[in-house]
N, CA, C and O atoms as a printed pandas DataFrame, in Angstrom:
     atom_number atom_name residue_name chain_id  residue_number  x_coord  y_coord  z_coord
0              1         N          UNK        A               1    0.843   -1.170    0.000
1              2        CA          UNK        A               1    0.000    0.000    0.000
2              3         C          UNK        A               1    0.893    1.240    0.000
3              4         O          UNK        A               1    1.925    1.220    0.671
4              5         N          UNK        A               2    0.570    2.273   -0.685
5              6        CA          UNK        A               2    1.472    3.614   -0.495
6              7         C          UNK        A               2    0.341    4.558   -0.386
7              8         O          UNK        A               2   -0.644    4.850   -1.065
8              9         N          UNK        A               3    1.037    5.035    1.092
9             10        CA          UNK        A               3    0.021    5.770    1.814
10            11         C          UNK        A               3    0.362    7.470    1.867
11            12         O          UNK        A               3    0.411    8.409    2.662
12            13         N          UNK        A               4    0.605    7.060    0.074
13            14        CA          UNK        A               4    0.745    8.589    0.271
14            15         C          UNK        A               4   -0.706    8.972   -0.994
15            16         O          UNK        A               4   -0.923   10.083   -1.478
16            17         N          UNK        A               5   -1.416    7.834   -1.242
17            18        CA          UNK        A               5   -2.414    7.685   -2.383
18            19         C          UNK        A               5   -3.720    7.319   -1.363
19            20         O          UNK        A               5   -3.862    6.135   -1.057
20            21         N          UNK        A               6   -4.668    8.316   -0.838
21            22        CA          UNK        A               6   -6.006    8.176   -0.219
22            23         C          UNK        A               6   -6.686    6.746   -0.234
23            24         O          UNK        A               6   -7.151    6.082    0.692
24            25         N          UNK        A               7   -6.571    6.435   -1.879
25            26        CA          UNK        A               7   -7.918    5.526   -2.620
26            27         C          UNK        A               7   -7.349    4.234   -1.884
27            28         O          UNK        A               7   -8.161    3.424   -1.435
28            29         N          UNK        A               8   -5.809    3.985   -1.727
29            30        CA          UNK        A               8   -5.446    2.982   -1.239
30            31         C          UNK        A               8   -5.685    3.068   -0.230
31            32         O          UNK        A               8   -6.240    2.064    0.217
32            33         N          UNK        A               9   -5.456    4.257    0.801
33            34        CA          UNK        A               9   -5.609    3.949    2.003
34            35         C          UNK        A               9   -7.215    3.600    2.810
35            36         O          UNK        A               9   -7.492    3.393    3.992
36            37         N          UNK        A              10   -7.846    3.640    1.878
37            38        CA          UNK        A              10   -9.203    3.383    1.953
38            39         C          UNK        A              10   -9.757    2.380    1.783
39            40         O          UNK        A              10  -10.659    1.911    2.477
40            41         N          UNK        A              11   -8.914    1.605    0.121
41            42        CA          UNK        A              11   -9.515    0.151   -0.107
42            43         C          UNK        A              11   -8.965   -0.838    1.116
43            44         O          UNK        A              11   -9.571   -1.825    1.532
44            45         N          UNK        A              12   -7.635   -0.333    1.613
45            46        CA          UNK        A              12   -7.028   -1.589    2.969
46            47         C          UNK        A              12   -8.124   -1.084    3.995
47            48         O          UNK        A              12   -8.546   -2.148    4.448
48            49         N          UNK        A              13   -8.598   -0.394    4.417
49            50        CA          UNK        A              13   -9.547    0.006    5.479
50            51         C          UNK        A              13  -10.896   -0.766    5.268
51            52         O          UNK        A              13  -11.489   -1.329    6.188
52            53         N          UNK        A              14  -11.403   -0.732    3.717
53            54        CA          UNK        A              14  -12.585   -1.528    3.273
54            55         C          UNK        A              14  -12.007   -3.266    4.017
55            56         O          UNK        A              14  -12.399   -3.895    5.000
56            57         N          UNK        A              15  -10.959   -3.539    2.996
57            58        CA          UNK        A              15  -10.429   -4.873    3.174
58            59         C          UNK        A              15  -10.158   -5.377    4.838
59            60         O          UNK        A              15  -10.291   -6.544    5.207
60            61         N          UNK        A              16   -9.778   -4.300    5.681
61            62        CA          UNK        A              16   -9.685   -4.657    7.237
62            63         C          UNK        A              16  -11.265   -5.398    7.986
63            64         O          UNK        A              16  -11.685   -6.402    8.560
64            65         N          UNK        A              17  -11.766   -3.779    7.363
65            66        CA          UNK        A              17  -13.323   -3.935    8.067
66            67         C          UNK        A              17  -14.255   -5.276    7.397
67            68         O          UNK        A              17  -15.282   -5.707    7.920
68            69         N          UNK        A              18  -13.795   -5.670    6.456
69            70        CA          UNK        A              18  -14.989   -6.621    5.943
70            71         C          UNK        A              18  -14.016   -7.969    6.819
71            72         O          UNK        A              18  -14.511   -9.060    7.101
72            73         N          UNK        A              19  -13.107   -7.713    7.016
73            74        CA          UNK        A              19  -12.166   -9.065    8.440
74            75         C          UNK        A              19  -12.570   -9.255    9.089
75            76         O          UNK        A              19  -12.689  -10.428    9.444
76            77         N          UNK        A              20  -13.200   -8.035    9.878
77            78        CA          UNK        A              20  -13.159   -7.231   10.961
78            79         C          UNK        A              20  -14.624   -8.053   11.216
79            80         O          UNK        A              20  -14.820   -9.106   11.822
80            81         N          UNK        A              21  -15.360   -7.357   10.671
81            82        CA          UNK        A              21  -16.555   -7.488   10.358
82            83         C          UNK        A              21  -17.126   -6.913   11.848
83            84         O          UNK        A              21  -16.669   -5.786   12.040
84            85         N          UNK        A              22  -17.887   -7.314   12.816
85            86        CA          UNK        A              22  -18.233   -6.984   14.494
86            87         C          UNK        A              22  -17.406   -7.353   15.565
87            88         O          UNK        A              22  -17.865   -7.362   16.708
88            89         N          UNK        A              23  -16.312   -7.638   15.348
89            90        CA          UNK        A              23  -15.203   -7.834   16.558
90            91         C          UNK        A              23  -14.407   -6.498   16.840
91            92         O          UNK        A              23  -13.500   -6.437   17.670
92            93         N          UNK        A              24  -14.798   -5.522   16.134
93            94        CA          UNK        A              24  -13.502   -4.606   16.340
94            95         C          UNK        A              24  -11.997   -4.454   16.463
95            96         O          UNK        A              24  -11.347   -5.296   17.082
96            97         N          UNK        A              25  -11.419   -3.387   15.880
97            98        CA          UNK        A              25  -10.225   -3.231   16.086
98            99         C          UNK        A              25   -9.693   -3.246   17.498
99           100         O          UNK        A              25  -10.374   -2.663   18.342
100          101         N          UNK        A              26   -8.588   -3.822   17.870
101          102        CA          UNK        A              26   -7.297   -3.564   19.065
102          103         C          UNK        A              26   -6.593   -2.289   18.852
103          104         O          UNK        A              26   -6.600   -1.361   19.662
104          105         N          UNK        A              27   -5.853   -2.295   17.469
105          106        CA          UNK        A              27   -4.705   -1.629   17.534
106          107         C          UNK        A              27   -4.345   -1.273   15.909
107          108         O          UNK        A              27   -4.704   -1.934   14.934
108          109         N          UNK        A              28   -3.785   -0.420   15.910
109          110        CA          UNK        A              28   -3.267   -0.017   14.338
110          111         C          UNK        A              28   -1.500    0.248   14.588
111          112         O          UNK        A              28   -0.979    1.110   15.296
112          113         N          UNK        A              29   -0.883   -0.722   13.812
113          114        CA          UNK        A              29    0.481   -0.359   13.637
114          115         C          UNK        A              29    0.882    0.424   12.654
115          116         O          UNK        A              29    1.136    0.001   11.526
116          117         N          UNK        A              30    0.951    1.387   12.938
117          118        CA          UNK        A              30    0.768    2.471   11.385
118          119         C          UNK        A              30    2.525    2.511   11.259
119          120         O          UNK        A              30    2.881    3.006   12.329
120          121         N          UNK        A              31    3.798    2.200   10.404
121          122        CA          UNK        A              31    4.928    2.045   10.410
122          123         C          UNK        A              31    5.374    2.270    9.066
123          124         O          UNK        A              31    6.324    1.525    8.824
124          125         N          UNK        A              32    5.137    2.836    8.315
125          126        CA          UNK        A              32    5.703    3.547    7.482
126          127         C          UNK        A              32    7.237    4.642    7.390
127          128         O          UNK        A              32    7.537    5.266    8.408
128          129         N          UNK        A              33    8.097    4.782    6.142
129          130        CA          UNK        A              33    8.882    5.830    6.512
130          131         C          UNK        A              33    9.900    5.552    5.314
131          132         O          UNK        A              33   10.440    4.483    5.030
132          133         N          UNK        A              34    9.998    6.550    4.810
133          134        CA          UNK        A              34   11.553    6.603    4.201
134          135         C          UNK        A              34   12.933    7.423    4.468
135          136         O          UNK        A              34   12.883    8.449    5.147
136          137         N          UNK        A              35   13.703    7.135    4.129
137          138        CA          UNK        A              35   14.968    8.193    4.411
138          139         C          UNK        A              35   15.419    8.632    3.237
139          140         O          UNK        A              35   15.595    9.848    3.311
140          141         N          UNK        A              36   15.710    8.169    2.103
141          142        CA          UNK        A              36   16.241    8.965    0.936
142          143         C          UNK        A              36   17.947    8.599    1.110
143          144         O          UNK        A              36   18.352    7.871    2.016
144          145         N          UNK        A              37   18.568    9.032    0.410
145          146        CA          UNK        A              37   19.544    9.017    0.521
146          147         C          UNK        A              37   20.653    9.933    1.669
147          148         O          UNK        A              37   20.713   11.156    1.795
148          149         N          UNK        A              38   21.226    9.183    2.196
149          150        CA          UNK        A              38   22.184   10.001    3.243
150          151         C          UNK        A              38   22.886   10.871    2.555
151          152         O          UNK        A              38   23.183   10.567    1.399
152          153         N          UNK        A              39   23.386   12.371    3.197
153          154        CA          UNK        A              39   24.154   13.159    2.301
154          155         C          UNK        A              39   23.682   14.007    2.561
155          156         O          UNK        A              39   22.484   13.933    2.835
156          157         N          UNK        A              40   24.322   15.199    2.614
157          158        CA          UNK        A              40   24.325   16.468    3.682
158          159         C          UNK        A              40   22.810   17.253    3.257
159          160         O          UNK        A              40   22.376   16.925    2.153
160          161         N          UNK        A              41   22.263   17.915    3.780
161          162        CA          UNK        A              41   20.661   18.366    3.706
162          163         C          UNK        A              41   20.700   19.568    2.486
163          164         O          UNK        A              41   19.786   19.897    1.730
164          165         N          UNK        A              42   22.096   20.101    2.572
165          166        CA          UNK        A              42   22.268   21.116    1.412
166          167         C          UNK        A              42   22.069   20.858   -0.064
167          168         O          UNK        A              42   21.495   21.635   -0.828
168          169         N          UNK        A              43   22.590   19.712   -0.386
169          170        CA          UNK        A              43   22.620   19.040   -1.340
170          171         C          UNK        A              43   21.524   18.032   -1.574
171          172         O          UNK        A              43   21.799   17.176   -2.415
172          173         N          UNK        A              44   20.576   17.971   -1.117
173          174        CA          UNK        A              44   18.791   17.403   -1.861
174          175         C          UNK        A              44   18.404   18.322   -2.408
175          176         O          UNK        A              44   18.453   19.501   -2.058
176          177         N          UNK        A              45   17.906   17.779   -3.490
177          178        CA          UNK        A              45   16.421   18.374   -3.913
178          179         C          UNK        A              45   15.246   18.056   -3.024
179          180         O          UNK        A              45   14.972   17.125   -2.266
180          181         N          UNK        A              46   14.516   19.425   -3.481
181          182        CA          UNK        A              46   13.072   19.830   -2.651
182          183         C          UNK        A              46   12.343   18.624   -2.831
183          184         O          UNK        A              46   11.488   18.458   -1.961
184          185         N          UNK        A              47   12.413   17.769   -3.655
185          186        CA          UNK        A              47   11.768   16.978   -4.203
186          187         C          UNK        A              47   11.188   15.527   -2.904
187          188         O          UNK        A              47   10.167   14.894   -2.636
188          189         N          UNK        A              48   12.885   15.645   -2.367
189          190        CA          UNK        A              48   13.722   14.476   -1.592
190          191         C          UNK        A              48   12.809   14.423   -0.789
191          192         O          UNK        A              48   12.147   13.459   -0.406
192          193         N          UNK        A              49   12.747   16.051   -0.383
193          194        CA          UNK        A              49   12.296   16.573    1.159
194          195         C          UNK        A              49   10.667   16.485    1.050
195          196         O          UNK        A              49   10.088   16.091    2.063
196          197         N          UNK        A              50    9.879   16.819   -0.096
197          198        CA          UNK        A              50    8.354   16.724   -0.480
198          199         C          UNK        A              50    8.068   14.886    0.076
199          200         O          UNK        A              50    7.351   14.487    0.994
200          201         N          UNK        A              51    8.678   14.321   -0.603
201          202        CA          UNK        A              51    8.450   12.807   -0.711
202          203         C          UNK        A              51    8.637   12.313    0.504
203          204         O          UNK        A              51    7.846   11.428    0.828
204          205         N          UNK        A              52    9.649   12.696    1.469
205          206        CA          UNK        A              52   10.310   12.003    2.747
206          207         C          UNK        A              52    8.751   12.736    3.392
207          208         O          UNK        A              52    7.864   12.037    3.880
208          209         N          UNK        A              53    8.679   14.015    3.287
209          210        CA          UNK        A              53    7.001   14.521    4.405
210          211         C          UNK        A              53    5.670   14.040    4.374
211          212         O          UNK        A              53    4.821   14.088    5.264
212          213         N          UNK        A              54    5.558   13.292    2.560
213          214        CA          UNK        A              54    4.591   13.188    2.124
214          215         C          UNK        A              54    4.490   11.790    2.834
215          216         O          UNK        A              54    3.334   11.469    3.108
216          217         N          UNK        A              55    5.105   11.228    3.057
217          218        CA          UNK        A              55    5.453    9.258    3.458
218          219         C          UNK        A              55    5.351    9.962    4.784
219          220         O          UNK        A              55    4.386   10.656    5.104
220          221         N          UNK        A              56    6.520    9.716    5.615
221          222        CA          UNK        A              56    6.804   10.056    6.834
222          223         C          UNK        A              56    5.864   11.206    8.116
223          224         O          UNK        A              56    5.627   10.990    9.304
224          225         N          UNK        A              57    5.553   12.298    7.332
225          226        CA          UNK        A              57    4.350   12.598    8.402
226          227         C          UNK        A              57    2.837   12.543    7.450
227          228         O          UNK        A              57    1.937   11.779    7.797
228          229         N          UNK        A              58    2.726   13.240    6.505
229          230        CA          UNK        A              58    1.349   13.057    5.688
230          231         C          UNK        A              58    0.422   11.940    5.755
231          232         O          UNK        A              58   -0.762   11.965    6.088
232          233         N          UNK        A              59    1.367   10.643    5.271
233          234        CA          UNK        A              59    0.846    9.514    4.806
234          235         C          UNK        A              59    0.491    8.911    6.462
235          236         O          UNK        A              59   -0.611    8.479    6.799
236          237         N          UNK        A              60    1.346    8.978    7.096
237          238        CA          UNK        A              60    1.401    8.358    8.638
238          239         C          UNK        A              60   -0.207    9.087    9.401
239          240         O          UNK        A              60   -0.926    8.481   10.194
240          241         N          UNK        A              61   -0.424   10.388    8.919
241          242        CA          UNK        A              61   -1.901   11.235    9.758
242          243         C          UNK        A              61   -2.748   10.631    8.837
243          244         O          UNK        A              61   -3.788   10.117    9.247
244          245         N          UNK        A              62   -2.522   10.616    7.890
245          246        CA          UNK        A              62   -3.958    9.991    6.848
246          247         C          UNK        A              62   -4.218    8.492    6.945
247          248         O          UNK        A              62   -5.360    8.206    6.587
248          249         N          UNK        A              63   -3.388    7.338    7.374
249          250        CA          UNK        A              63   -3.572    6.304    7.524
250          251         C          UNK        A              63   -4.123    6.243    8.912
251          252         O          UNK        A              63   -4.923    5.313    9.012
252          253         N          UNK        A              64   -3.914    7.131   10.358
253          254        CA          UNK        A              64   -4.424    7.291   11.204
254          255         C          UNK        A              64   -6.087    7.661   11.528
255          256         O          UNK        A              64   -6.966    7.313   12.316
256          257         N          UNK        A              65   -5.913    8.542   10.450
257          258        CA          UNK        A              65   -7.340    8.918   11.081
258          259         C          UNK        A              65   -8.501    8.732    9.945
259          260         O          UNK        A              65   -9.441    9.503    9.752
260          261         N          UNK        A              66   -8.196    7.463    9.204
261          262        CA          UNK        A              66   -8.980    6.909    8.491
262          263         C          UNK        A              66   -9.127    5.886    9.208
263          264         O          UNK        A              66   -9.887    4.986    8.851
């Protein structure tokens, strides 16, 4: 799943709950994350830094509070 794409994070939520069905959830291990390449912060592109926020905090609140 790449939870930086809603529709996915929605169809695994469909796919949980029809598991699920009336027992309810425990727990969500939400564990996602990338690093990019090591190498001094001066030298990325914005790009690096869009993608590492978009995964790492974005994707991590949207898989949460779906």
């Amino acid at each position: 799943m790449d939870i930086t794409k809603p529709v996915q994070i929605k169809d695994a939520y469909s796919k949980v709950a029809a598991m699920l069905q009336d027992r309810g959830l425990w727990a969500v291990i939400n564990n996602a994350g990338v690093l990019g390449f090591p190498t001094d912060g001066e030298l990325l592109p914005m790009t690096d830094y869009k993608q590492c926020m978009a995964v790492n905090f974005f994707g991590t609140v949207e898989v949460t509070k779906t």
